[in-house]
N, CA, C, O and CB atoms as a CASP TS submission, in Angstrom:
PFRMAT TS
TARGET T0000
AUTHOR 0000-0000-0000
METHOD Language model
MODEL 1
PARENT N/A
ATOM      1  N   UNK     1       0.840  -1.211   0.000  1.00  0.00           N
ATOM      2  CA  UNK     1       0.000   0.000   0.000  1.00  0.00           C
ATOM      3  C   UNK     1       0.867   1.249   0.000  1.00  0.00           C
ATOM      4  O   UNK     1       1.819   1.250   0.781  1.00  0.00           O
ATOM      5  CB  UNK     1      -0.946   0.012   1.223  1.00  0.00           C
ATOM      6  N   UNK     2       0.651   2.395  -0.829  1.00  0.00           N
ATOM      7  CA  UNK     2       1.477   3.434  -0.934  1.00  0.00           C
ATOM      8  C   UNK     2       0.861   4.361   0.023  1.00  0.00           C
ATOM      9  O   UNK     2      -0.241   4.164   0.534  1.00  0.00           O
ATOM     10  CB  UNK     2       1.644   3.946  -2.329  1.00  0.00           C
ATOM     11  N   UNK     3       1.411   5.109   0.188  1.00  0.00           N
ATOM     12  CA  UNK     3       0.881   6.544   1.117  1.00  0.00           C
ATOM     13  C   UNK     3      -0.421   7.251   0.400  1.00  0.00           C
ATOM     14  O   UNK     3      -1.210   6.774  -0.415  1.00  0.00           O
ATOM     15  CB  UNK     3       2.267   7.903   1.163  1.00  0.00           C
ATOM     16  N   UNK     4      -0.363   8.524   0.977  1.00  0.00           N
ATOM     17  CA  UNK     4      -1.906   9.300   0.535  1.00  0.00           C
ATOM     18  C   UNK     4      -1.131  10.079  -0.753  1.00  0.00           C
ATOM     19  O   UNK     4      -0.008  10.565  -0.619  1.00  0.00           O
ATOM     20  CB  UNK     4      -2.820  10.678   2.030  1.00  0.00           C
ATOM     21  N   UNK     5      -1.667  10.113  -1.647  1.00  0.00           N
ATOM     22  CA  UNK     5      -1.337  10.567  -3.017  1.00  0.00           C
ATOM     23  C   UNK     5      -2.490  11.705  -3.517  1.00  0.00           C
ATOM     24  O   UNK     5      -3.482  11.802  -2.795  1.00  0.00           O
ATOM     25  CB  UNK     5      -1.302   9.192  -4.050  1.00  0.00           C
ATOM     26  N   UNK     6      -2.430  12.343  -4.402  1.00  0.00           N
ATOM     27  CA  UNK     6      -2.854  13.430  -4.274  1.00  0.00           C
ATOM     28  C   UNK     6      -4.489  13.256  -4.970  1.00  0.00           C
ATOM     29  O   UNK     6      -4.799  14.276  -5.585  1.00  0.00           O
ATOM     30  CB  UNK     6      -1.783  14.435  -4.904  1.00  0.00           C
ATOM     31  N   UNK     7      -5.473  12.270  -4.983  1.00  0.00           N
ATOM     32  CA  UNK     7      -6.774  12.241  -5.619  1.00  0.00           C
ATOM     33  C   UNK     7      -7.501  11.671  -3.641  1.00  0.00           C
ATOM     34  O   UNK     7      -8.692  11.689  -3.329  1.00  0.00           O
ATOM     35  CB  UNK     7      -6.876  10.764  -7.470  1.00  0.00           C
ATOM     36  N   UNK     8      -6.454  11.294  -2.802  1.00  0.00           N
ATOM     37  CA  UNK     8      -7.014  10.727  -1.962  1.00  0.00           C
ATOM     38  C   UNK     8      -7.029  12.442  -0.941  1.00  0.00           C
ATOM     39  O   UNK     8      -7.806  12.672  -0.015  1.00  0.00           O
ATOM     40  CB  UNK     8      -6.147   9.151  -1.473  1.00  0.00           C
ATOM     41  N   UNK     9      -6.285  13.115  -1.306  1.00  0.00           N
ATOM     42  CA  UNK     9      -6.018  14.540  -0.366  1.00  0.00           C
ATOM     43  C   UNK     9      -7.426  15.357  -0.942  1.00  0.00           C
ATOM     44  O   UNK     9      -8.160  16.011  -0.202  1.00  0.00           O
ATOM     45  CB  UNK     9      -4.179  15.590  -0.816  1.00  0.00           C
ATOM     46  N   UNK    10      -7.616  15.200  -2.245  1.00  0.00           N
ATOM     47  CA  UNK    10      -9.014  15.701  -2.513  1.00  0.00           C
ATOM     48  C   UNK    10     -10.288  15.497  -2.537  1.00  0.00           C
ATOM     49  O   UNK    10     -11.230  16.233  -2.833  1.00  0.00           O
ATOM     50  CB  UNK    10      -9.080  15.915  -3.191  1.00  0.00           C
ATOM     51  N   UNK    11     -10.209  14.222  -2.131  1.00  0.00           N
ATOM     52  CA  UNK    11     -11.143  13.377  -1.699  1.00  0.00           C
ATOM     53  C   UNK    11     -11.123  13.877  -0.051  1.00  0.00           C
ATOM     54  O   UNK    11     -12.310  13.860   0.275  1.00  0.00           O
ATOM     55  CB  UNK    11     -10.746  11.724  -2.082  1.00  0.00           C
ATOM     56  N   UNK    12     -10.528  14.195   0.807  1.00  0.00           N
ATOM     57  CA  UNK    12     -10.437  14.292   2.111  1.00  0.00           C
ATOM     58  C   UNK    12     -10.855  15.527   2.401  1.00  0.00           C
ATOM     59  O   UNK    12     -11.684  15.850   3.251  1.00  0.00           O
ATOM     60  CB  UNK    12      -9.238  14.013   2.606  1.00  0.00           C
ATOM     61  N   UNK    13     -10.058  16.428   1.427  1.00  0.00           N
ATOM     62  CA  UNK    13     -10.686  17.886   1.725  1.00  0.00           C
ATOM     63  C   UNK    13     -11.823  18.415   1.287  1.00  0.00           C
ATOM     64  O   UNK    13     -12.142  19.475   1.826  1.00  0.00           O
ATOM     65  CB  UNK    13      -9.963  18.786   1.358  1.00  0.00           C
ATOM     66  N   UNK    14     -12.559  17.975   0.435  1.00  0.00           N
ATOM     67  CA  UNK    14     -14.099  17.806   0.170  1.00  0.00           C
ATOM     68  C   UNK    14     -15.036  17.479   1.174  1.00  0.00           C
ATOM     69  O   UNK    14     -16.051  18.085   1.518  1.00  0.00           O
ATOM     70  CB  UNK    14     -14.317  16.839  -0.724  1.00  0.00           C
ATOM     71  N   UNK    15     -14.349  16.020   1.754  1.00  0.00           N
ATOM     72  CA  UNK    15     -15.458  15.810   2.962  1.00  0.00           C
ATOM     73  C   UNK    15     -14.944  16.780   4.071  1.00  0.00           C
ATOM     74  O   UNK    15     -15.651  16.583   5.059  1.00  0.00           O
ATOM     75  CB  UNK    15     -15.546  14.087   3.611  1.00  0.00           C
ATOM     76  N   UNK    16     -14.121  17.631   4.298  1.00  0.00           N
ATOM     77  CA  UNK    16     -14.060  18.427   5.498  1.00  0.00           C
ATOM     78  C   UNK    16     -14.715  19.779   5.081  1.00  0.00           C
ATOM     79  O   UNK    16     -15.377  20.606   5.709  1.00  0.00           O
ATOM     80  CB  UNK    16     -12.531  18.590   6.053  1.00  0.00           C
ATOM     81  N   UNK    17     -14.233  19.690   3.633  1.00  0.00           N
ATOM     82  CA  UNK    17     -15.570  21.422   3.092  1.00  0.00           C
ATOM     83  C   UNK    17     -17.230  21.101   3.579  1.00  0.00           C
ATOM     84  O   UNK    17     -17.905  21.931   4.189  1.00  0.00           O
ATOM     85  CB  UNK    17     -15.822  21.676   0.597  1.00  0.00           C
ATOM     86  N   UNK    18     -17.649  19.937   3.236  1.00  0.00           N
ATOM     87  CA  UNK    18     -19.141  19.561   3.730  1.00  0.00           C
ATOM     88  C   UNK    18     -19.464  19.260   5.043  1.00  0.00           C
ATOM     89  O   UNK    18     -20.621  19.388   5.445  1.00  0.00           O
ATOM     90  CB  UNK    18     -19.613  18.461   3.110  1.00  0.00           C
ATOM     91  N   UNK    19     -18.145  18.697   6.079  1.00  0.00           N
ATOM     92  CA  UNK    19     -18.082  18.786   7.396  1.00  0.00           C
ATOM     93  C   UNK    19     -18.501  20.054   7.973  1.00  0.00           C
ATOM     94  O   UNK    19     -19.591  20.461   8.376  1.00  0.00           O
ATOM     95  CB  UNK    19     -16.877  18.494   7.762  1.00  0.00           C
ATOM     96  N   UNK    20     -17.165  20.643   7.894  1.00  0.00           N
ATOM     97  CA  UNK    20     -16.884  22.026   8.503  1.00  0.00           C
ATOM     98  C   UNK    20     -17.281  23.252   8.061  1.00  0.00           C
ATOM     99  O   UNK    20     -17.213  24.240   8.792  1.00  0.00           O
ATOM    100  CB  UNK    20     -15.718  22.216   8.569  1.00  0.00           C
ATOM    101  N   UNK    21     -17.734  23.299   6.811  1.00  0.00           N
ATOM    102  CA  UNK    21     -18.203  24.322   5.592  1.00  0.00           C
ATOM    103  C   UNK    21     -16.964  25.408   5.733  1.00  0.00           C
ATOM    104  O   UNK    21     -16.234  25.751   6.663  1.00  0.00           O
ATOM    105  CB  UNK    21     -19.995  25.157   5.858  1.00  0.00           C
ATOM    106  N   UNK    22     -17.082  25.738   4.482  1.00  0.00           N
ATOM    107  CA  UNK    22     -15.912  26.451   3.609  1.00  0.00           C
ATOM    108  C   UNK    22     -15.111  27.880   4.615  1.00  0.00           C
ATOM    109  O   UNK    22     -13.942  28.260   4.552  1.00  0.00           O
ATOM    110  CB  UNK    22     -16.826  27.177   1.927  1.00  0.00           C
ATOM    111  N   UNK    23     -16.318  28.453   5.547  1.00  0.00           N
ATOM    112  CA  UNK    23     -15.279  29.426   6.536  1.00  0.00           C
ATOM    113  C   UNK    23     -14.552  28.827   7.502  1.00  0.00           C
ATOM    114  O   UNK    23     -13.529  29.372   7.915  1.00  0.00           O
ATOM    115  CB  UNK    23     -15.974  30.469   7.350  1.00  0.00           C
ATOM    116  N   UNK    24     -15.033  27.472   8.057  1.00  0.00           N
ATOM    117  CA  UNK    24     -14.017  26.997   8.830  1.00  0.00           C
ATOM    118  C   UNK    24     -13.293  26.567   8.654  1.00  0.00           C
ATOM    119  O   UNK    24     -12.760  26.147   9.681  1.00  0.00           O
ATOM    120  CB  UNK    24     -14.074  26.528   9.419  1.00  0.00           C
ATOM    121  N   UNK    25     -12.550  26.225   7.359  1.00  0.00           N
ATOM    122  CA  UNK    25     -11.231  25.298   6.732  1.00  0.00           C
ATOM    123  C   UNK    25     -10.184  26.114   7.159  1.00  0.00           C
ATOM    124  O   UNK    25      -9.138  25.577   7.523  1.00  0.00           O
ATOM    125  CB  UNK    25     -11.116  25.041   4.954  1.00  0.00           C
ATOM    126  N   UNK    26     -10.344  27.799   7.177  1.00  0.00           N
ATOM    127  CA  UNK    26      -8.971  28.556   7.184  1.00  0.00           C
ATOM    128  C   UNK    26      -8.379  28.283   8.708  1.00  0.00           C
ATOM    129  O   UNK    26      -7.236  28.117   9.132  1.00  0.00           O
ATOM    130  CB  UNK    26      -9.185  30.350   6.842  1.00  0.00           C
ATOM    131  N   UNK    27     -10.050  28.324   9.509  1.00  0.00           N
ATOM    132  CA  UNK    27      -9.109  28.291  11.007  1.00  0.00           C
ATOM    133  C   UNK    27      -8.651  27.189  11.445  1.00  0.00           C
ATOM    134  O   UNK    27      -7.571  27.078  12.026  1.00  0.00           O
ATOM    135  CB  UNK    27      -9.776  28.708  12.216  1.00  0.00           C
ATOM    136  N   UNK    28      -9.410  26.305  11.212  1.00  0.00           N
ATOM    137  CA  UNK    28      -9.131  25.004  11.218  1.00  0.00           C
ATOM    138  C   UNK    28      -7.318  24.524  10.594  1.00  0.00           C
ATOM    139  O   UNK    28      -6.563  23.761  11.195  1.00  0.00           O
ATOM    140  CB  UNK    28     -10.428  24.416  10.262  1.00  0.00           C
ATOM    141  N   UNK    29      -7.042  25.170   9.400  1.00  0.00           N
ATOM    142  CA  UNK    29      -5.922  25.006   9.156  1.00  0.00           C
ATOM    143  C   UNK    29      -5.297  25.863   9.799  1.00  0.00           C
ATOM    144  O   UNK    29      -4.229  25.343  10.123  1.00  0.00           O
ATOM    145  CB  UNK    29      -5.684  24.958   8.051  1.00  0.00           C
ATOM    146  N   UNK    30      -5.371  27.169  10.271  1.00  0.00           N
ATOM    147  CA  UNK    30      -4.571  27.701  11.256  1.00  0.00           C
ATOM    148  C   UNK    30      -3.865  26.829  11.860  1.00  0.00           C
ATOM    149  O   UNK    30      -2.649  26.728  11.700  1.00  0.00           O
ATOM    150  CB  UNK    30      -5.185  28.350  12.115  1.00  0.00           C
ATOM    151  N   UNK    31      -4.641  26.016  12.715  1.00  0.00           N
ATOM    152  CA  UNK    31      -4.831  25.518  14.460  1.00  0.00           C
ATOM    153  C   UNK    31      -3.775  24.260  14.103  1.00  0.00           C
ATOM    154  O   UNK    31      -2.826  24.115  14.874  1.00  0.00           O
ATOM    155  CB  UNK    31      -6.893  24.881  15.199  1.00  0.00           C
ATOM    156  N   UNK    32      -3.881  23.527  13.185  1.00  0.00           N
ATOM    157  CA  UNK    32      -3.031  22.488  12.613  1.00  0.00           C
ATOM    158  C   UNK    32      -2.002  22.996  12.316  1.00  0.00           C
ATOM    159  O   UNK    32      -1.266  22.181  12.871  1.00  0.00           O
ATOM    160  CB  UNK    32      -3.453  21.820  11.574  1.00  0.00           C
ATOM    161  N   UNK    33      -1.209  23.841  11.791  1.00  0.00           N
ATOM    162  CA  UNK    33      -0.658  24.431  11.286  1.00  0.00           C
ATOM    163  C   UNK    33       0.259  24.822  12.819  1.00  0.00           C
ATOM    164  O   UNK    33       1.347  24.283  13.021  1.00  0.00           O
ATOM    165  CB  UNK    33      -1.482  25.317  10.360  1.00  0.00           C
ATOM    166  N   UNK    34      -0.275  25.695  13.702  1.00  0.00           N
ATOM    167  CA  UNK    34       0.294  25.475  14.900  1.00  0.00           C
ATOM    168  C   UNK    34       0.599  24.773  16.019  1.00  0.00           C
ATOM    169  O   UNK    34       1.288  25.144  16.970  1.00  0.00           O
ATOM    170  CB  UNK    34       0.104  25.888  15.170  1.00  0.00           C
ATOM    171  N   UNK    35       0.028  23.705  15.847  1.00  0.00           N
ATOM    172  CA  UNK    35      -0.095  22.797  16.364  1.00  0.00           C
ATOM    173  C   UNK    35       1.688  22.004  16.040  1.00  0.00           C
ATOM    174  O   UNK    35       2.670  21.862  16.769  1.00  0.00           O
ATOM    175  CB  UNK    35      -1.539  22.196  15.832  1.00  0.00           C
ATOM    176  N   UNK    36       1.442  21.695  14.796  1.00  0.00           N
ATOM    177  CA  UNK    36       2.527  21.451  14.224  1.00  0.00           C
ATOM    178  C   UNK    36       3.996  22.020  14.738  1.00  0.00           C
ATOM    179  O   UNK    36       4.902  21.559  15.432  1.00  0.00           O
ATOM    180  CB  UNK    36       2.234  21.819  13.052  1.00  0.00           C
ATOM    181  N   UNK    37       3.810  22.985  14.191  1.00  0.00           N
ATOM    182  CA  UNK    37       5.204  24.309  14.661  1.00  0.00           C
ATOM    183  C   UNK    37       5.355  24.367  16.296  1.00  0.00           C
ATOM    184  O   UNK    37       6.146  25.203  16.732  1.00  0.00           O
ATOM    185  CB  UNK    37       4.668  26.315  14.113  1.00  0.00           C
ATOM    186  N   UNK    38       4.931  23.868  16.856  1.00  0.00           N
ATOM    187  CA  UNK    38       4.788  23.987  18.462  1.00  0.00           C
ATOM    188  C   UNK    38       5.406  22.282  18.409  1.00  0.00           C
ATOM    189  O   UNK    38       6.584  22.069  18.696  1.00  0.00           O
ATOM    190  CB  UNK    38       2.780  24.403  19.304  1.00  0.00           C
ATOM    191  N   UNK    39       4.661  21.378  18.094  1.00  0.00           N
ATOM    192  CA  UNK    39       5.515  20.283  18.121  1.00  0.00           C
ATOM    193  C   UNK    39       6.630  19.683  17.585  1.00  0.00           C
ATOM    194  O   UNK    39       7.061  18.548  17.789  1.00  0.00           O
ATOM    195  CB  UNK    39       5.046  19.701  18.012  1.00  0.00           C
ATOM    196  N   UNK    40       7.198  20.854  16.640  1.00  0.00           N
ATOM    197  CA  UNK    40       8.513  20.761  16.245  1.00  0.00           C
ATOM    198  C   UNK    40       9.323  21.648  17.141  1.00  0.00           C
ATOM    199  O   UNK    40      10.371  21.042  17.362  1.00  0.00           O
ATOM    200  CB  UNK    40       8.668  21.101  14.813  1.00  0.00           C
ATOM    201  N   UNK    41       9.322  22.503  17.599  1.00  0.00           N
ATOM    202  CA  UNK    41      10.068  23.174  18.368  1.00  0.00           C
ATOM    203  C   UNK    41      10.095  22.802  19.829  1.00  0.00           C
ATOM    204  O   UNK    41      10.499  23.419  20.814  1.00  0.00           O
ATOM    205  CB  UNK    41       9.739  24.380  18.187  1.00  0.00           C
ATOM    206  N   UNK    42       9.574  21.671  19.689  1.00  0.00           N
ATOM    207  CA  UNK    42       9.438  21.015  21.253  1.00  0.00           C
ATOM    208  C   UNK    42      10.385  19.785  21.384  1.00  0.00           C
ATOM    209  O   UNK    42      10.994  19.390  22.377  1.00  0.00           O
ATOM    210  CB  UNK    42       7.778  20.433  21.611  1.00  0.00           C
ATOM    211  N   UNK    43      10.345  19.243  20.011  1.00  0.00           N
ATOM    212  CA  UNK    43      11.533  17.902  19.835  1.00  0.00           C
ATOM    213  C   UNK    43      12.478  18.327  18.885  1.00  0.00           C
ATOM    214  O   UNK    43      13.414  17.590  18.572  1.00  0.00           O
ATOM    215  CB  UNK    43      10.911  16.348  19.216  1.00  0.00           C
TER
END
C-alpha cells in the first residue's frame, strides 16, 4: 500500500468542506498548522 497521493487529499478535503463548511477550513488550518510548529520546536 502506498501513502496518501494526491486524488485521496481531494477526496479528504471535500469531505471536510461539507463537514466544517468552507469558513471553517482557514481556522481550522490555522490551528493544525500550529499545532505542528509547536511540536517541532518542542523535539
Amino acid at each position: 500500500m502506498g501513502g496518501i497521493g494526491f486524488p485521496e487529499l481531494i477526496i479528504i478535503f471535500l469531505v471536510l468542506l461539507l463537514v466544517f463548511g468552507a469558513k471553517r477550513i482557514p481556522e481550522i488550518a490555522r490551528g493544525i498548522g500550529k499545532g505542528i510548529r509547536e511540536f517541532k520546536s518542542a523535539t
